[in-house]
N, C-alpha and C positions, 0 to 999 in steps of 0.2 A: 544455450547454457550461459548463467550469468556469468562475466568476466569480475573479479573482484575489483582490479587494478583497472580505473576507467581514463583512458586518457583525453578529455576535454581540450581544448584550445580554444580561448578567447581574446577580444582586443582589450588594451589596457590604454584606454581614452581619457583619463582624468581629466586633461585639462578641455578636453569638448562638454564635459556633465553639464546638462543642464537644466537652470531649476523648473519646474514641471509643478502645475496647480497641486497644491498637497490634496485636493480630494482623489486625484486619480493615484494616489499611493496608498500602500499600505501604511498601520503604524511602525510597521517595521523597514520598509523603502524609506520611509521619513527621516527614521532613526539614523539608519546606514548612510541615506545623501546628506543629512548633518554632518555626520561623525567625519566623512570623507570629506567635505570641504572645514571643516574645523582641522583635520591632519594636514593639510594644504594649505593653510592659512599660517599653522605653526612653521611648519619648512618656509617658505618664504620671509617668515619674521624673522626665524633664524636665520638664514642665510645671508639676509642685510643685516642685522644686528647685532650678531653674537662677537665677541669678545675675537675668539680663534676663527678660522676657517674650518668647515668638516668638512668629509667626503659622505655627497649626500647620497649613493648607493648605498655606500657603508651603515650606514645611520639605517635609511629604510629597510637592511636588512634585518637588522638588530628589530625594529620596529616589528616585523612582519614575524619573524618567531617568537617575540614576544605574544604579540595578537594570538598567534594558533595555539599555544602553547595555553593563554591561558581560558581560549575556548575548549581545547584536548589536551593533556597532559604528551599525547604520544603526534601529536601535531608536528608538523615540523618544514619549514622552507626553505627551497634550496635555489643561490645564484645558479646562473646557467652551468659553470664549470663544473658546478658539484651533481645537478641536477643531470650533466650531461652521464658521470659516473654510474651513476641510479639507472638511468635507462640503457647504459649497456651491460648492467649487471640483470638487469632486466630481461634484457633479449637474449642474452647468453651469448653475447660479443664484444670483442670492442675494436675500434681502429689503434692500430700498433703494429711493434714487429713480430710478436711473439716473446718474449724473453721474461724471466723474472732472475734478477740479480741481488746482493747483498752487498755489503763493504766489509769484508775483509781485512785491515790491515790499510785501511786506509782509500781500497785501491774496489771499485765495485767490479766484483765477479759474478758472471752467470752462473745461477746454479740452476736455473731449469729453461727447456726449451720445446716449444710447443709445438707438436708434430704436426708438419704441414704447415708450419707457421711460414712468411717471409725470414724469418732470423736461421728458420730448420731449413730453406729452400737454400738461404746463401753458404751456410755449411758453419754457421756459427755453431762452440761447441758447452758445454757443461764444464766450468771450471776457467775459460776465457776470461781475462780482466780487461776493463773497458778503462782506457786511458782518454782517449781525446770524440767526443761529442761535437760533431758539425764542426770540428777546429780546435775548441775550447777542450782544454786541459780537466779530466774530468775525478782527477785524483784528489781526495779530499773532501769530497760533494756527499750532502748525503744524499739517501734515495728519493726522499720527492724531490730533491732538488733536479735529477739527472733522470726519474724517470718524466717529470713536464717535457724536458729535451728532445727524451726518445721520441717518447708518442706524440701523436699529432693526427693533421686530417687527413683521412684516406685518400690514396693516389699520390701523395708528397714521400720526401725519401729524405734519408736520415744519414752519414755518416759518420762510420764507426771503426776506430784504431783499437785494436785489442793486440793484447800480450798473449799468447798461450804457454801454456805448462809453465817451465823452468826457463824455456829457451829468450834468448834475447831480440828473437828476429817479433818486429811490428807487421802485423798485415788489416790494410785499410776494407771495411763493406761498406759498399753504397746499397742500402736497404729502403724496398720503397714497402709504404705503410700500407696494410690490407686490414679487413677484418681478420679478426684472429678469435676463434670460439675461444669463450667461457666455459669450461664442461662442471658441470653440476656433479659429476662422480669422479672423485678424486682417485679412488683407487678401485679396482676389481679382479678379483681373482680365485681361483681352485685354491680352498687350503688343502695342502698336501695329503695322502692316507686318509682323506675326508671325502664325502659325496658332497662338502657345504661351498657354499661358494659365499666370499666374503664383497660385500659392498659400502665404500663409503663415502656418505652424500654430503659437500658441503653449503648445498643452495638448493632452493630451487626459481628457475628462471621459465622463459617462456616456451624453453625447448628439452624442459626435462624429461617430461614421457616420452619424446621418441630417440631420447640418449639411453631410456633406462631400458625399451624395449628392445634396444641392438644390445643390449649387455647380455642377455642369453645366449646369442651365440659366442659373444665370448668367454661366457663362463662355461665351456663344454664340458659335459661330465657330473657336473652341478644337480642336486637331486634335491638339496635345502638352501635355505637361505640366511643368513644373517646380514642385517641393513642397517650400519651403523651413522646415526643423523647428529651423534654429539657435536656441540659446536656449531651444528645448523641453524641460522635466524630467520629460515621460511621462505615465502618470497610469493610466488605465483597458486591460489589455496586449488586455481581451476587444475594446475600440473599436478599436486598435490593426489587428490580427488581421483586423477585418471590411474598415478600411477597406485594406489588403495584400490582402485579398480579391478587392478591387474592380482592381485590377489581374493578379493571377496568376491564369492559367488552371488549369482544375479536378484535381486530385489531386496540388498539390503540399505537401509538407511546409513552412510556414510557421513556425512556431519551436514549440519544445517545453520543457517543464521539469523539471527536476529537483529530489528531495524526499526526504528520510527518512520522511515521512509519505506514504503514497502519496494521500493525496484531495489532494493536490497535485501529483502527476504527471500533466501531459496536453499531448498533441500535437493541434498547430490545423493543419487541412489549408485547402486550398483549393475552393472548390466553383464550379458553372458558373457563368454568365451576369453577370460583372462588367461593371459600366458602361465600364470604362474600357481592358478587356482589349488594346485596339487603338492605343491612345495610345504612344505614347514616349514615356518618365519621366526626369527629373533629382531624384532628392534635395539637397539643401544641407543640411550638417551644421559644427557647427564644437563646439568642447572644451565646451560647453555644453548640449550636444545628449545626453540621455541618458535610459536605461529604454525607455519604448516609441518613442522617437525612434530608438533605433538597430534595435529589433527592425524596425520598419518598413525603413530603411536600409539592413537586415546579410540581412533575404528580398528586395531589388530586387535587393542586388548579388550575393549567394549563388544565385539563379535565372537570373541573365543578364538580367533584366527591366529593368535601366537602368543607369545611370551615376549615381556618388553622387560629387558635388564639396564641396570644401571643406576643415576640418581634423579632426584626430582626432579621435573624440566622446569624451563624459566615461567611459567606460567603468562604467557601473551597469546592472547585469543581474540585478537582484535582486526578484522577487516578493513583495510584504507582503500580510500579511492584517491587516486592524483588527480590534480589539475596542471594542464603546462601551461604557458604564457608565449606570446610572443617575441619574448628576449631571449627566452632559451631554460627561461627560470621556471620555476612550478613547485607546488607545494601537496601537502597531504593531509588528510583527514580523516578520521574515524569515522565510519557509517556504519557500523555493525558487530555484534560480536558471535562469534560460532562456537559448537557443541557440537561433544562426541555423541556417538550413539544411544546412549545411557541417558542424555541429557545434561550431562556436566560443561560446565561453562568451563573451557579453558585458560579464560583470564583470572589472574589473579587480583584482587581487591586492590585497588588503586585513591580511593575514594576513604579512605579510613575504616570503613565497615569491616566488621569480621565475622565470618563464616557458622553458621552455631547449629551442631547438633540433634536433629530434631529426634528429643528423646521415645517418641513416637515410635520410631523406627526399628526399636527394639524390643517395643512391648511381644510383639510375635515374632520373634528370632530365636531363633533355637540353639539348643546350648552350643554343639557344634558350631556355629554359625557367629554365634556371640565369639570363642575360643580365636574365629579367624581375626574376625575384627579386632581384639586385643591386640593380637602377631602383628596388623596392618598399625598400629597404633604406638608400638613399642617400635616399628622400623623406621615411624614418622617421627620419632621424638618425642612421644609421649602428645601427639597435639590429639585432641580430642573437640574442638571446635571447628568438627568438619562435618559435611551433609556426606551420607554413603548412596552410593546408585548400586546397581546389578547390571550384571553382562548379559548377553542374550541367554547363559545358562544359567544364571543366579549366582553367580560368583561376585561377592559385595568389593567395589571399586570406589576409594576415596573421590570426592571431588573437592571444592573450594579455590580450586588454582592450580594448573600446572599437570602434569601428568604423573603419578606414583607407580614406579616399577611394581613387575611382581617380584623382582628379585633384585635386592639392591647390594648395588657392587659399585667400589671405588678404586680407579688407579693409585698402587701404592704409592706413598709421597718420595721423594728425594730429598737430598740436604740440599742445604743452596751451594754449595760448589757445582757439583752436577745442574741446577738450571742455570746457575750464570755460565757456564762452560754453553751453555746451548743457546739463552739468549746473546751472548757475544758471539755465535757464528762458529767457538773454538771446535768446536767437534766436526764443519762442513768444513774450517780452513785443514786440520788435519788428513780430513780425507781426501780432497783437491792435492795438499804435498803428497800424499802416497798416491795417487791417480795419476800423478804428471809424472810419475818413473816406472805403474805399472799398471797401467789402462789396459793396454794393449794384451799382457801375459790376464790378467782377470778375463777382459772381455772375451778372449781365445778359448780358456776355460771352461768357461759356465756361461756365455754367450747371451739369452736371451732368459736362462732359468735362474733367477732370482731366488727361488726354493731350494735350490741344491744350495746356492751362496751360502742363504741363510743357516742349513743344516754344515755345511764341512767347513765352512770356512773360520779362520779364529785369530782372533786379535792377540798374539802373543805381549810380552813382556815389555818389548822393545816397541813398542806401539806408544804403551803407556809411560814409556821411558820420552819417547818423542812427544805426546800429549803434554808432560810437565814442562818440558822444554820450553815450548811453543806458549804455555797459561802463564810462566815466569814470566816470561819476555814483555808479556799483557799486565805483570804483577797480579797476577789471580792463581792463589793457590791455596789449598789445607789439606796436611797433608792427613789427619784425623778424619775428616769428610770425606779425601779420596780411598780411605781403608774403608770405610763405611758404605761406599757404593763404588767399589772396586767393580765387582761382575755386573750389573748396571751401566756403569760408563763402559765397558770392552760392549756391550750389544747397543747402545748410544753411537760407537764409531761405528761398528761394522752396520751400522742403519746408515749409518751417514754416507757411510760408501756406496752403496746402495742405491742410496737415495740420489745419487751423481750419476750413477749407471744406468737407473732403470727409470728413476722418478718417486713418485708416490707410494707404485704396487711396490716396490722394492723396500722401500722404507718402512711400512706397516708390516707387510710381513716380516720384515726382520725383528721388529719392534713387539710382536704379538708376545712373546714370552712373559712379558712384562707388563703386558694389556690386559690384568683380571678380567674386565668386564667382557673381551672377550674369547678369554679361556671359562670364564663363567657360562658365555653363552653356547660353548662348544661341547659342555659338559650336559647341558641341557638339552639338548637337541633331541634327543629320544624321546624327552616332555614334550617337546613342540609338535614331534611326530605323533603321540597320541592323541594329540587332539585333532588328527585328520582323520582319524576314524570314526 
């Protein structure tokens, strides 16, 4: 099966080139051994001549995204350090301790810790403030500054002075660097009085089918599904493809691509015995949602296999292949673009062109049929310079770019008090002050059940008495805005607590009340279930 993501390695010999009788070239070898020794003739002029000194990495980098960028608009080249990034998001690892921390107050606290991690093995905890990195004093820093610190190359070790809770006492970890998985499913879980089991994906990498296959048994109970990919930017189209597998029954067309080069053209069909061929499906998509998030999306809803809610996706339907280099660097290219089943391009126009109607399309469409397309037309904004496809059952499906829900739903907006209380951290610092005095009487509690939290538990008066406190102290406050999303910020903290104790699953589910799209998709689910019969 084709691999989309092709990792090449090649030498970067410039200064061995050399010149070759121009009949044994193409016009275009010609071109290219010009062009390269004309960029090599500039760097050298420059470098004795220019006025300042530059840093000629720096320059050639600048140089080289330019080049891709303006052979691909979606081109793009990465130094080694960055490039190194890309391929552990890639593989769904990376070398580290495990930890993801914030600044707080100045002062960066863990606020998540990844199971089985080195950082989970030395008994670091959720809510810990990291004061001194290898020696250095680490109050003040921000996070890329102190996460370059952390991380580093596997088998080397890291020490770390942390604070915990309230108390005054310091305790040193010598932490040594391992792989530490990526997981591609942020959260999973049974919602409560439901047969549905909730799933939310924020990648996909190279080991996301057999992350998404073990999630069965952890969703026991689970009889549907809703798969929410909002915020997803794609990744891997072959994990993509397998996990679309796992739901459509065997010999259907699953998306395909197109190529000027043909070892980039191939169609992914469907095969027998998917785990999950019996379930009712809901996707969640929103303008964020893009690459294998809508190929996923654009084969449930193009097969009749489910119901996809939410809002437009980002429309990128573009296949890249990498090359890596010898330095560590490596860059990317567009070689293809793919389609859903229908035949819709899920890229959106890029190139200025726009998308036009072919009036055609309606000389034999039926009133009924017409009636829909208006509904689909009125939900899109009235745009009406769009090509329509059908689904395997005739159900008329915009294309032009991007994937169009069946059912569109928005999370309700907030004032800006409530997002800057969330982008400053204030809602995670308040819950870490209430954890450092009652961790222990919670986690006694309700122990591993995050569902019951959600349901009994309640953010009294004095909560929000302590929330003002704490936003004064930051000078961030209104108190017009906090009347305005009073019961809003009380399920903000109680997520936030949540989200210290349990992780992810703790935080979404707290959060769902307020998650239309998906109480939208919960509502629906009996339409999803019809169409398995």
């Amino acid at each position: 099966m084709l691999r989309i993501l092709i990792i090449t390695t090649f030498l970067l010999l410039i200064s061995e080139v050399k010149l070759i009788n121009a009949q044994e070239h193409s016009e275009t070898d010609k071109k290219i051994l010009f062009q390269t020794q004309k960029f090599k003739n500039i760097l050298e002029t420059a470098s004795i001549n220019s006025l300042d000194s530059f840093d000629i990495e720096k320059v050639c980098d600048a140089a080289y995204n330019s080049l891709l960028r303006e052979i691909d608009p979606f081109g793009s080249y990465n130094p080694p350090e960055k490039q190194k990034n890309v391929d552990d998001r890639s593989r769904g690892a990376t070398e580290g301790i495990g930890i993801d921390f914030v600044p707080l107050s100045d002062t960066a606290t863990v606020i998540s810790v990844f199971i089985g991690s080195p950082a989970d093995s030395a008994g670091i905890l959720t809510g810990d403030k990291i004061l001194y990195v290898n020696g250095e004093n680490a109050v003040g820093k921000t996070k890329p500054e102190l996460a370059a610190k952390i991380s580093g190359e596997k088998g080397t070790s890291v020490t770390l002075v942390i604070k915990r809770g309230w108390t005054s006492t310091l305790q040193e970890f010598i932490i040594k660097r391992l792989d530490v998985a990526l997981p591609s499913f942020d959260a999973s879980f049974l919602i409560a009085g439901t047969k549905i089991g909730y799933i939310k994906c924020t990648r996909f990498s190279d080991v996301s089918h057999p992350e998404f296959v073990k999630l069965k048994d952890k969703l026991k109970g689970a009889k549907q599904l809703i798969i929410d990919v909002r915020g997803n930017p794609g990744g891997s189209l072959e994990e993509v493809v397998k996990i679309a597998d796992e739901f459509i029954p065997e010999g259907c067309k699953l998306t395909y691509t197109s190529s000027r080069n043909p070892i980039y053209v191939h169609e992914y069909k469907s095969s027998a015995g998917g785990i999950f061929e019996r379930f009712p499906v809901i996707i969640i998509i929103d303008a964020l949602s893009s690459s294998g998030s809508e190929a996923l999306a654009g084969a449930v809803q193009d097969l009749d296999r489910g119901i996809v809610v939410g809002e437009q996706s980002y429309g990128k339907g573009l296949a890249q292949s990498q090359w890596k280099m010898t330095d560590g660097s490596g860059f990317r290219l567009t070689v293809a673009q793919y389609y859903t089943p229908s035949g819709r391009c899920i890229q959106k126009p890029y190139h200025g062109e726009k998308p036009v109607l072919d009036p055609s399309l309606l000389l034999n469409t039926s009133a009924g049929m017409q009636k829909i397309l208006e509904e689909i037309y009125q939900k899109t904004g009235g745009k009406t310079q769009l090509p329509i496809f059908h689904t395997s059952l005739g159900k008329p499906v915009i294309g032009g770019g991007g994937i169009y829900p069946d059912y569109f739903e928005k999370k309700d907006t907030t004032t800006l008090l409530t997002r800057v209380l969330y982008q400053k951290g204030i809602f995670m610092e308040l819950a870490f002050n209430f954890l450092y005095v009652n961790r222990k009487e919670i986690s006694e509690e309700y122990e591993n059940d995050f569902a019951a939290f959600s349901e009994k538990f309640r953010i009294d008066d004095s909560m929000l008495v302590n929330l003002k406190k704490l936003s004064f102290s930051k000078n961030i406050w209104n108190d017009e805005m906090f009347v305005q999303d009073k019961e809003i910020i009380r399920i903000e903290i109680k997520a936030s607590i949540a989200f210290a104790l349990w992780g992810n699953n703790g935080f979404e589910y707290c959060m769902m009340p307020l998650d239309k799209p998906i109480m939208r998709s919960i509502e629906l689910m009996p339409e999803a279930e019809k169409m398995m019969k």
